[in-house]
N, C-alpha and C positions, 0 to 999 in steps of 0.2 A: 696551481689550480686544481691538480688529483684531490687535493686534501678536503675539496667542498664536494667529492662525487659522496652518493651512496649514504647520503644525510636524512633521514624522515623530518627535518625541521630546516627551516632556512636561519643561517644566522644570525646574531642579533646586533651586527654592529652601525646596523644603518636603518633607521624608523621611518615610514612614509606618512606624509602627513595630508598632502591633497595630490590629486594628478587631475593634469590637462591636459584632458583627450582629444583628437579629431581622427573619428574615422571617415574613410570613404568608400563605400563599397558600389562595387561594380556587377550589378544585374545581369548584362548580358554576358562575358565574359567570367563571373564567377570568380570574382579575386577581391580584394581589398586592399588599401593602401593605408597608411594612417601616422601619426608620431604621438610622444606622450612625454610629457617637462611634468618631471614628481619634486613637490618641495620634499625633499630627504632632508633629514636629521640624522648628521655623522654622529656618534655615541662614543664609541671608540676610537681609536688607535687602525687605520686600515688602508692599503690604498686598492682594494678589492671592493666591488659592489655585487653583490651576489644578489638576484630576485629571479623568478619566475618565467620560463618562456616556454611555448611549444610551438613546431609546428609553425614558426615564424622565420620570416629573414631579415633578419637586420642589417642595415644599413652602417656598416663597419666607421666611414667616416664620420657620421651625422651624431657617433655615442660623446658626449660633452658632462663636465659639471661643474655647475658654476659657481663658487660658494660668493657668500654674501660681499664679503668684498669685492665684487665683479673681477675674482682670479678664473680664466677659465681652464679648468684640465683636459686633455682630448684621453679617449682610452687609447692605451696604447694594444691591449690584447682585447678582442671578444670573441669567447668561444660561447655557442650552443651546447649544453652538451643533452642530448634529448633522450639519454636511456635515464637521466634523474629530473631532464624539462626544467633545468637551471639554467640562467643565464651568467658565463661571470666576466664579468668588466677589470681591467686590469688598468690602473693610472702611472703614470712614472711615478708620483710622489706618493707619500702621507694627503691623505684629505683634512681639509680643517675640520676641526670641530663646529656643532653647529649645524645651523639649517642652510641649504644651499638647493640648487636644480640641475634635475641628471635629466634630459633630455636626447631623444633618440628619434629616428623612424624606425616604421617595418612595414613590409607586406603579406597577407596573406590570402590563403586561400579558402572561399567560401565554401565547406565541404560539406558532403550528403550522409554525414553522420550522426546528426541532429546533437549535435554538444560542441562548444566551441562556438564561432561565429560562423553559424550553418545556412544553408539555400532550404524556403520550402516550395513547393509548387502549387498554383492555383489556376482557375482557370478563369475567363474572363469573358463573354460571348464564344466559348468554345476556343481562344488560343491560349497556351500556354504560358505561364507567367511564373519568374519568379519572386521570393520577400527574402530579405536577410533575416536572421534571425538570432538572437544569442542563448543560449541555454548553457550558464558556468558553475553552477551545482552540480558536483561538488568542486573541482578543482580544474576547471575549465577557460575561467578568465584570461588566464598565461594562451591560450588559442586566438586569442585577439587583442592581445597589447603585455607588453612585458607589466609585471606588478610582480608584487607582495602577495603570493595566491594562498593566504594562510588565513582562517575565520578572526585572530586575533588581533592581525594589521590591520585594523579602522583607520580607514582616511578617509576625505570627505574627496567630490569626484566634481570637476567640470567639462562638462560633454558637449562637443559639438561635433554634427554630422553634415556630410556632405552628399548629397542624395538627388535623386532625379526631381526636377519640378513639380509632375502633376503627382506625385506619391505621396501617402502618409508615415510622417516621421514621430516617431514616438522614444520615448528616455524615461528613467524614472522621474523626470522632476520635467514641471511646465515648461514653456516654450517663453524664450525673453525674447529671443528676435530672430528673424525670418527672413532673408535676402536673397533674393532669386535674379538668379543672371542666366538670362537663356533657359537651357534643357536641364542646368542645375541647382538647385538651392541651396545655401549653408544655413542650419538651423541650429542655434543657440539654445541651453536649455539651464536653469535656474541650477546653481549648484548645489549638492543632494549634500545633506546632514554626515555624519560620520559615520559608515557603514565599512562593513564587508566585502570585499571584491565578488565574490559568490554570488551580489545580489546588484550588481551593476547589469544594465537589462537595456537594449536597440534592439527596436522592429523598422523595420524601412518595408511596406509595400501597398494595396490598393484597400481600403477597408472602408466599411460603413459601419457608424458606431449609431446605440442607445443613450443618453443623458439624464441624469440626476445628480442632488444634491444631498448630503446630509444637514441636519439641523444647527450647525455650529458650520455648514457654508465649503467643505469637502465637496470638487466636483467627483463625481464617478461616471465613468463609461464604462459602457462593454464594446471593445472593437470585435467585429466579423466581416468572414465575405463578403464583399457585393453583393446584396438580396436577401442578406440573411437576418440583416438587423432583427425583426422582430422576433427572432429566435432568443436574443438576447435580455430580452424586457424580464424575465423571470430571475434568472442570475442576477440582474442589475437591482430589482426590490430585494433578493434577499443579502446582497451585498451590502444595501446603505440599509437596512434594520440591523445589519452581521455591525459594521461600525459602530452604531447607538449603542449596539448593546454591549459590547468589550469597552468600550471608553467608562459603562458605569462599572462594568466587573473589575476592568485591573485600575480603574480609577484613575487613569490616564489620555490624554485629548489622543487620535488617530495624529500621528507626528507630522504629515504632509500636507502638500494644501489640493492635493488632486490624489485619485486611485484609478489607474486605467486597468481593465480584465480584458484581457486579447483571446481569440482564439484561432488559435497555430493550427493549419490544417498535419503537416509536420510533427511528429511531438513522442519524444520515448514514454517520457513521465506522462504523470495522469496531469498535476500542475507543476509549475514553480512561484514560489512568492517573492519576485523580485519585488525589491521596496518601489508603490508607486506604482510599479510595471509587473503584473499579476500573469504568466503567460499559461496554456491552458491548450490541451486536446480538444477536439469539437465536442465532443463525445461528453466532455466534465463543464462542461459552461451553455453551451445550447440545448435549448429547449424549444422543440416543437408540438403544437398541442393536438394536431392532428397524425403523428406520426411516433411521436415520443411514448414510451411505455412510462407508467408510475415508476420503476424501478429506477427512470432513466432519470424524473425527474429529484428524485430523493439523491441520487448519486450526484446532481448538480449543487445540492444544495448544500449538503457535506462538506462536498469541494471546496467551495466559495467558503464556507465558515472554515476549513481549517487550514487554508492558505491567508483570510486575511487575520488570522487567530496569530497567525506569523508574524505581520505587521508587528505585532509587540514581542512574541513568544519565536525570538530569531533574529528578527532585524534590529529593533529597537536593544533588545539585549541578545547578543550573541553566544552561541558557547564557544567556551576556548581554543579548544582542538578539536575533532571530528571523535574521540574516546567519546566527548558529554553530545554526540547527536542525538542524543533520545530526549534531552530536554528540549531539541528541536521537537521532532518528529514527536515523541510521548506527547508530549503537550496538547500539540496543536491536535491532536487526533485524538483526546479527550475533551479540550474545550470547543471542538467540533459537534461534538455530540451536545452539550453543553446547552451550545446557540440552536442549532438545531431544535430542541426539544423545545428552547422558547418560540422558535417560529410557529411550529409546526408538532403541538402537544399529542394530536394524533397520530402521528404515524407512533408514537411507543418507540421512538429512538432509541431511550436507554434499555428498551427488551432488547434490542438489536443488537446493542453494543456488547451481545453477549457472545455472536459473531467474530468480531474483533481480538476477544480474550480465548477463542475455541482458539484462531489461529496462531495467537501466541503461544497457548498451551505445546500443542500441536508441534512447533515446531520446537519449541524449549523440551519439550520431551524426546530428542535426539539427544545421543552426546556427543555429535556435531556440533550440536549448539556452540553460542557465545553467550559471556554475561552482555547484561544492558550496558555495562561501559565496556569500552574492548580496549585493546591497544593497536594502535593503526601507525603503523612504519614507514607506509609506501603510498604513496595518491593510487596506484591501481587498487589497494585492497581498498579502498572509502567505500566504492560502488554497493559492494557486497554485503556490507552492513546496513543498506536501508532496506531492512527487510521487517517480517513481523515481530523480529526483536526488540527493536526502535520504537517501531511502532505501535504494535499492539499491546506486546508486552507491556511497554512503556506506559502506555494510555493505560494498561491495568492494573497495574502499581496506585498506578495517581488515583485511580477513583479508589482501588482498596483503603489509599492512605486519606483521601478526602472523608471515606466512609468512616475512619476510625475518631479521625480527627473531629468531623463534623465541616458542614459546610459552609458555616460564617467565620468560625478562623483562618478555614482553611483560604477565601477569597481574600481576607484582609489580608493574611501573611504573602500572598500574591500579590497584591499591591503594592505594597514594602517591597519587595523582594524585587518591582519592575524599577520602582520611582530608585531606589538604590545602585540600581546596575545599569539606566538607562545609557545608550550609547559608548556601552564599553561590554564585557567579556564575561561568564561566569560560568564555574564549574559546577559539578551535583552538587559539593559540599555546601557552596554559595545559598542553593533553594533549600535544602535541610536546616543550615542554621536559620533560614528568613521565617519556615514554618515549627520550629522548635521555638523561637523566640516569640513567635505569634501565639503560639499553643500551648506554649509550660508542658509539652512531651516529649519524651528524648526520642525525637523522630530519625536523627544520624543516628541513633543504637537499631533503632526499629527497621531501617533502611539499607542498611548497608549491606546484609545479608539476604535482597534482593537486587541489587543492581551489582553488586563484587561478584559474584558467582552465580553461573549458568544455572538452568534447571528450577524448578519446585518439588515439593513436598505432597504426598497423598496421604491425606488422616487417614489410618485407620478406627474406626471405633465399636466398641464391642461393650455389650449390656452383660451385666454377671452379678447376682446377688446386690441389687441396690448400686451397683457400681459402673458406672458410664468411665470406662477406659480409651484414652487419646492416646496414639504413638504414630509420629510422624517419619518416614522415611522416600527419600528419595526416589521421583515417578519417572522411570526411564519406559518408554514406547517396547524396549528390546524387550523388558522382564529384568534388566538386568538391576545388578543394585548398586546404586550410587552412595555417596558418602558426604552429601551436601545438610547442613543442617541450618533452617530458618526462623526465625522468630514470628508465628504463626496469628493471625488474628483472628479468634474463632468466634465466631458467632452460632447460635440455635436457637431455636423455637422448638414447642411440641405441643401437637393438637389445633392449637392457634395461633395469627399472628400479633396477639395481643399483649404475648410478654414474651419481650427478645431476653437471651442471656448474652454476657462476652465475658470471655478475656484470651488473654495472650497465652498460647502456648509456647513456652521458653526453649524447653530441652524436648531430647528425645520422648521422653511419655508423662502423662498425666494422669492420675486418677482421682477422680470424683464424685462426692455423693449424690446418687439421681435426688433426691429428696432438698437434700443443702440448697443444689443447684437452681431446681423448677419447682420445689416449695409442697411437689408431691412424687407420689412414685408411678411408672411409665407402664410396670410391669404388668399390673391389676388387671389393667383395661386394653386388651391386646388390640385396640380397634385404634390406640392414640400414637400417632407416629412423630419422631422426631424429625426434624431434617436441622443439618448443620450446612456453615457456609449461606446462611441468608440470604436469598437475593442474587445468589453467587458474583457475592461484591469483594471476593478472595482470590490470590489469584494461585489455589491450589486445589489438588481433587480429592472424593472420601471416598472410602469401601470402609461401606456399611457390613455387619455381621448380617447373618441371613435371617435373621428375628427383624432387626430394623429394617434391612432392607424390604421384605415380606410388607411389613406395617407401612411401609411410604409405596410401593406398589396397589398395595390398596385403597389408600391415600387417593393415588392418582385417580384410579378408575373411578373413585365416589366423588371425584372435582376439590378435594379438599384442597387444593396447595396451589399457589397461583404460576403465573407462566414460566416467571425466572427461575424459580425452582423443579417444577416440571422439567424443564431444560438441561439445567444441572443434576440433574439424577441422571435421565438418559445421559448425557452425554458423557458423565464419569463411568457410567456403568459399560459402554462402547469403549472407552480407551482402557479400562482394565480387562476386558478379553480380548481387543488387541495385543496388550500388554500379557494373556496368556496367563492373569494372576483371576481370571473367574470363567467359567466355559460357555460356549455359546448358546447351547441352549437358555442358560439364563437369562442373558442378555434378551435373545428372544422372547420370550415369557414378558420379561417389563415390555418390551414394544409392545406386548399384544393389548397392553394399557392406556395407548393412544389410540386406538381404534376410533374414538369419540375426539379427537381432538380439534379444534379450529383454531386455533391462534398461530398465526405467520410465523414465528420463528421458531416457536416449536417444533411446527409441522416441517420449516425450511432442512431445520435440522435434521427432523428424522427421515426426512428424503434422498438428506446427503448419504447419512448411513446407510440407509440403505442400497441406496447403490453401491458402498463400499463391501459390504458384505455379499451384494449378488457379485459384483467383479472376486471376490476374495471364496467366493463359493464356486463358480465357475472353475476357480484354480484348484480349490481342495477336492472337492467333491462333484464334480461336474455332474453325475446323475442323480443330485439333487435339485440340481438348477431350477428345473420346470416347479418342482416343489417351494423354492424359495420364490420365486417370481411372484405363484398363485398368491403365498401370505402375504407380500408388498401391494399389492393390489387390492386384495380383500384390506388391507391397515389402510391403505389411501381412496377406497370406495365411498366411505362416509361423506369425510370432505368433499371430494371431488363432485359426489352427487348435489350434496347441498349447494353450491358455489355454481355449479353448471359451468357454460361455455360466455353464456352472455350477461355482464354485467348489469347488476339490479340498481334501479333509482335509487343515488342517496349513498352504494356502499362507498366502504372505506378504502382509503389508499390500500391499507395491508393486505386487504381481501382483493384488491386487483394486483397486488404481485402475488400473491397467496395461488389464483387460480393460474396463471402462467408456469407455478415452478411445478403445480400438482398435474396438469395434463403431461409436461415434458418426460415428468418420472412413467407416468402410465404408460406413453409411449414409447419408451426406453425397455422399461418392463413387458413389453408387447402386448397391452390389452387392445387387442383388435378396434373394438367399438370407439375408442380414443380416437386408434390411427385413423379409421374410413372417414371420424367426423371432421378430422382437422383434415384432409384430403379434401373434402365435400367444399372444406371453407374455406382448403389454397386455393382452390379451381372458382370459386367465385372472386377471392381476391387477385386474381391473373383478367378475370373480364374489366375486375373496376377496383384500381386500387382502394379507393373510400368505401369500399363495400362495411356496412356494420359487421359482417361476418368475422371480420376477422380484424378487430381494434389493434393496436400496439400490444398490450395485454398479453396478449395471446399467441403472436405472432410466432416468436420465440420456437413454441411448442408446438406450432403448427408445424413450421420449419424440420424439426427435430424427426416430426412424426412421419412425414413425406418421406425423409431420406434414407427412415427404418424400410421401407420398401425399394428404396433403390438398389440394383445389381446391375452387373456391365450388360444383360438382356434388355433391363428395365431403365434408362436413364431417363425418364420426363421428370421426374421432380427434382432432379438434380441440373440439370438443362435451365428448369422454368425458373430455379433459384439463382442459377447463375445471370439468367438475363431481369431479374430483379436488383441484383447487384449491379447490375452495369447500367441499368436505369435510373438509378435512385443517387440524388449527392448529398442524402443524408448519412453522417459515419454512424449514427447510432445504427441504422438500418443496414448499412455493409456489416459491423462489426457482430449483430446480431447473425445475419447470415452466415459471415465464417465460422460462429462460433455453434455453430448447426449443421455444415454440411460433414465434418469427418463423425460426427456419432453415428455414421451409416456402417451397419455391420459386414458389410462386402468391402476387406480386404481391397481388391482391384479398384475399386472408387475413392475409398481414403487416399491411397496412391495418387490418383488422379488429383486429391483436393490438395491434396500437401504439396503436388509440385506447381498446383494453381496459387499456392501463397509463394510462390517463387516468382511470378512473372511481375511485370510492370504496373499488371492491372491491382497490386495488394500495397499498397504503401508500405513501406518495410517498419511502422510503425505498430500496424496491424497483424501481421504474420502469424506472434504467439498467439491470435484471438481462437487460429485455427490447429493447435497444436493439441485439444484436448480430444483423442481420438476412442473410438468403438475400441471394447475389449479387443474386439476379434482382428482388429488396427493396429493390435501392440508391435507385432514383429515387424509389419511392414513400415511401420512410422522410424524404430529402430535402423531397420535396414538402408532408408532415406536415409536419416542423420547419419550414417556413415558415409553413405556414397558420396553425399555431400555435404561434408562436415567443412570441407575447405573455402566451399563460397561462402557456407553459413559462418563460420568464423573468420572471413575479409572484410564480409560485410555488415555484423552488427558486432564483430569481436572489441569494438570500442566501449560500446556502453553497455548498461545493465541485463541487455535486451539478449544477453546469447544466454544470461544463464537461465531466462525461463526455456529456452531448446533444451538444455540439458535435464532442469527437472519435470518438465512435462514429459518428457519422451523416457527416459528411463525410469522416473521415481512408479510406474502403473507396474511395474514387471514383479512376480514374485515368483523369483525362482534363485536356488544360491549361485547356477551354473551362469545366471543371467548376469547377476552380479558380478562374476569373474570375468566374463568376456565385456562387461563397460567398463571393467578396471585396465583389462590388457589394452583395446582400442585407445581408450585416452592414456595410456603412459607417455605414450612418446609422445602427446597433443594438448595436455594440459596447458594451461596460462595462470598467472595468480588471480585474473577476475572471478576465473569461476571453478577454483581448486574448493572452496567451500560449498558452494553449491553440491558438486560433484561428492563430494564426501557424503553431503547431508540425502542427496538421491539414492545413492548405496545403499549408504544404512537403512534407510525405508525399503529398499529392496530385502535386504535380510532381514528385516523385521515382520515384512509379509512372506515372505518362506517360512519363518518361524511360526506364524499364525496359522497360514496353512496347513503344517505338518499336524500342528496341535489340533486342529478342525478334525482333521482325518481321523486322527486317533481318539475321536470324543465318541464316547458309547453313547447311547441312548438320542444320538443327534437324530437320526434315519425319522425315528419315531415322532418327536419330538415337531423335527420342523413339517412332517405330513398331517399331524395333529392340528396342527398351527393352519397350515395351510387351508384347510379344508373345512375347517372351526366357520361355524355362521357365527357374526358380528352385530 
């Protein structure tokens, strides 16, 4: 039996082909009971059956297999063994060859760790209640019934549950029959197509649902609450248009004949996309119109598009092993944007989606990092890799390669690519060939040197006698230099966007005639600016010479260049003085070319940085501080004036998350006038909560703004926010709240907030919402997480959920000595979940000591940022 330990794969000598489930699980006691008969196909040679279990007790005599001949074998050995979560079955004989049934019980236990077959809690006229729940992404399933917990074992599933009477029971597939005896029901459910054990999906608890139908007779619900239904009417339209519109993209029917969207009070994940059975945070599926902010509703709508983007893009075609999860995760989180932007042209999705490629960059610029395919050994490291690698990166790849390709081959080779692989397995190479073969371009040459190897490329480009020079070298956040080389897709403009250029940059450098190129010369007319990377539909960065760059600076200020690329200047030119390869004063200088700016994602961005630089200034130079604050204020005074506090007839969704992110920075920033006015409009929304004073919108920032005045002398805003909390059973509204009370710069009260996301009153779901604290919060937040590192890793050391503790609370720290004392405390305390995390928090640690030092030692900064600050706008 030794010889099956310490395997990253399960054997191949036995295939599953359907399993017949019945669970039953136990509400008030918190246990479950259940058995499962799998028609197995013996392949080999074996009298071992080796699958999947955790966390289970089996039933020693009940393990049987019957083969077709009605021979039956009893196992004569069953060992657990739970540090590899195998189960192995031991027979006296050879099993025949052939299909036969291995049939067993088990029981388990319904636990509070939201993965596995978990308890959530709700409430019901004020008592207590709980729901079963399953959540088996990634490698979960084996927590509620022995299988084949591997994405490539498809087998098709027959589920019956056995459940309290007045409760609603839910499965991926419709309900065949329903028989209630007494207090109990057994509920029978259609059995589901050949799928994935990862995506086998039971809820058992009390819910009110929404109803609709798609055009071809799809029913869809959204289950919630008791009371909440109507929260759900918004998710449920954009759900059945989200169907219409993938059945004409991948050019395939929605495979089911129902879609239920639940919402799990419970829930690590944002969603999951079980086939059929959609499960969902409150927070990513309800919508309320009275209390919900635009940010809230845009995040619902995403959602819903890129979990049922799954439907086809995971369920219907899987990938092989957990290496290809980014053609999960990339996918859907491209074709999210996709639908999205058909529902809903205005919000400027695809500006946003520039968001998504900031955080892949971001983090691909460690060399922590991982490529977009990885090698995954062990079900604990799976967790680790659904991060902005998968995802964002992922999703940035596909639109750079849609972009090259163009976007009617690229759809059709998508289609092909699904109707090909439908109900079976496929690797990256599988979509390469479908879109080479669609496209006539060698997209496997084009490819592979992004998804085989970590990291991107930063152009540089330099103008010299007629000559526009390319040389591409690897962008590490350190400064440092790497040795990755990519096959580049360059796109420019200059002057207009009326005549693009491309081509591929192969090798390290290129050079080329300004004239050949744009048909004239750039030089003549110093007022005409280039910008490279179009659109920034690339997923790499430029440093420009300081000619060009000079000419797109000015660019900016006379409005010449549209939003995407506004974006993409700032935000290359932020991560190379991080990176310590241009000094800050320049950087500075280009912000001061947004002064005039209005567009959401622009402005989002330049808000972010800027707070990065006041935390990153605070550390270098602290008596500069008051001087960087004044210029962030004076850069944010335009906007903020024009936009106000109260929403105009008619504006746009962007411009009501626009005015929410710009008051929070103000008040971060300490502009007095901000904080009294959102104080004036907490204290009328404490008389009435519907006050117009203070819409969703805005709230946020009110919040934020209150508890800049909070100190252990002064606690009313911090008080009045807590008993808002406790009144309110909306999570957008709680989650909003936590993620506002530690930005209070009083030391002593963060303390207070952080051991307040310890108690019973924070779903341990929520916790991380409140883990992004005030500078002046670093050491103390620090000094928590040690003191109580051990509850904190009992109790979420299961899932995903500890490693935002680690990089929220150390990755803010910039100092080397910091770094060395998170290295010595987690040596003896590390786990493989979140050994990657922990690396990648480090290095961002040394990477802002690095920055800092260079800050200090920049000459002419003193002057430079008082200049800035004091400059009328």
């Amino acid at each position: 039996m030794d010889h099956f330990k310490g395997q990253p794969r399960l054997p191949k000598f036995a295939v599953p082909k359907r399993y017949d489930i019945l669970l039953k699980p136990n509400l008030s006691d918190c246990k479950f009971g259940g058995s499962v008969a799998v028609d197995l196909d013996i392949v080999s040679d074996t009298k071992f059956v080796v699958l999947n279990a955790a966390e289970l007790s089996i039933a020693s005599g009940s393990v049987s297999f019957t083969s077709t001949a009605e021979q039956v074998f009893k196992a004569i050995k069953v060992e657990l063994m739970e540090a590899d979560e195998i189960l192995v079955l031991e027979f006296p004989d050879l099993l025949p060859h052939g299909v036969g049934v291995l049939a067993m019980e088990f029981e388990g236990v319904l636990n509070d760790k939201m993965k596995g077959f978990y308890r959530s809690t709700y409430e019901i006229n004020g008592v207590k209640k709980n729901m079963a729940v399953t959540q088996f992404e990634p490698a979960d399933a084996r927590r509620c019934f022995p299988c084949w917990d591997e994405p490539a074992c498809k087998a098709s599933f027959k589920i019956t549950l056995v459940a309290p009477s007045e409760l609603v029971a839910l499965s991926n597939m419709p309900i065949t029959e329903e028989k209630i005896n007494g207090a109990l029901k057994t509920v029978s459910y259609q059995e589901t197509p050949i799928m994935s054990t990862y995506l086998v999906a039971v809820v058992v608890g009390l819910f009110d649902y929404v109803e609709n139908h798609t055009s071809d007779g799809v029913k869809v619900r959204v289950y919630c609450q008791v009371g909440k239904a109507n929260q759900g009417k918004f998710a449920l339209d954009v759900a059945v248009k989200t169907l219409e519109l993938y059945k004409e993209y991948f050019a395939t029917p929605y495979p089911l004949p129902k879609l239920d969207m639940i919402a799990i009070p419970d829930f690590a994940a944002g969603a999951m996309e079980n086939y059929g059975l959609v499960t969902y945070r409150e927070t990513a599926l309800l919508y309320d119109d009275k209390h919900s902010a635009a940010a809230n509703k845009q995040r619902v709508a995403t959602v819903v598009a890129h979990e049922l983007a799954h439907q086809w893009f995971g369920n219907l075609v899987t990938m092989e092993w957990w290496t290809h999860l980014w053609l999960n995760e990339g996918f859907a989180t491209w074709v999210s944007y996709l639908a999205t932007d058909s529902l809903f042209p205005e919000w400027k999705i695809w500006t946003q989606f520039l968001d998504e490629t900031v955080e892949g960059l971001k983090l691909d610029g460690l060399a922590e990092s991982h490529p977009i395919e990885v090698e995954i050994n062990h079900a604990s490291e799976i967790d680790e890799i659904f991060d902005a690698i998968s995802y964002r990166k992922g999703a940035s790849v596909i639109r750079m390669l849609q972009s090259y390709l163009g976007a009617e081959p690229f759809q059709k080779s998508l289609a092909a690519y699904i109707k090909k692989h439908a109900y079976s397995n496929a690797k990256t190479e599988d979509l390469w060939a479908a879109l080479e073969e669609g496209s006539g371009e060698p997209v496997t040459k084009l490819m592979n040197s992004w998804t085989s190897q970590k990291g991107y490329p930063v152009v540089a480009v330099n103008i010299k006698d007629q000559k526009l020079d390319f040389k591409q070298t690897q962008f590490l956040s350190s400064g440092s230099h790497g040795d990755g080389q990519w096959i580049v897709p360059i796109t420019l403009c200059s002057g207009t966007y009326d005549s693009r250029k491309n081509f591929l940059l192969q090798g390290n450098s290129e050079t080329i005639d300004v004239k050949e190129l744009l048909g004239f010369s750039i030089l003549d007319d110093k007022s005409r600016w280039l910008k490279i990377n179009v659109d920034q539909s690339g997923f790499y960065r430029v440093k420009y010479d300081d000619d060009l760059a000079a000419r797109l600076r000015h660019a900016i200020g006379k409005k010449c260049l549209n939003e995407t690329d506004r974006f993409g200047i700032l935000d290359d030119a932020f991560a190379l003085c991080m990176a310590r390869h241009q000094p800050l004063t320049s950087l500075l200088t280009l912000m001061s070319a947004y002064s005039e700016e209005l567009e959401y994602t622009v402005l989002s961005n330049l808000i972010h940085i800027s707070s990065t630089l006041g935390r990153i200034a605070a550390d270098a130079t602290p008596e500069l501080l008051k001087e960087f604050k004044h210029f962030f204020i004076n850069l944010f005074q335009y906007s903020a004036e024009k936009l106000g506090w109260d929403a105009k007839q008619g504006e746009s969704h962007l411009d009501s998350m626009l005015r929410g992110e710009l008051m929070t920075a103000l008040a971060v920033f300490g502009h007095d006038p901000t904080i009294d006015e959102a104080i004036r409009r907490f204290q009328a929304f404490l008389d009435d909560r519907n006050t117009p004073l203070l819409p969703p919108d805005v709230r946020r920032a009110a919040y934020v703004a209150v508890m800049q005045r909070v100190n252990t002398s002064n606690k009313w805003g911090f008080e009045s926010l807590l008993k808002v909390y406790r009144e309110t059973d909306l999570s957008q509204e709680k989650t909003r709240i936590l993620g506002s009370l530690s930005s209070c710069p009083d030391p002593n009260i963060v303390l207070e907030v952080l051991n307040f996301l310890l108690t019973p009153e924070v779903r341990s779901q929520d916790v991380v919402f409140g883990l992004a604290v005030s500078k002046e919060g670093r050491e103390t937040a620090w000094e928590w997480l040690k003191e109580n590192w051990e509850h904190i890793s009992k109790t979420w050391g299961s899932g995903f959920l500890l490693t935002r503790f680690v990089s929220a609370i150390v990755s803010p720290f910039a100092s080397f000595d910091k770094a060395k004392e998170v290295e010595e405390f987690f040596s003896t305390r590390t786990r493989p979940s979140i050994a990657r995390t922990l690396k990648q928090s480090i290095e961002r640690v040394h990477i802002k000591a690095k920055w800092a030092e260079s800050i200090r030692n920049e000459k002419q900064l003193a002057e430079a940022v008082t200049e800035l600050a004091y400059r009328k706008y």
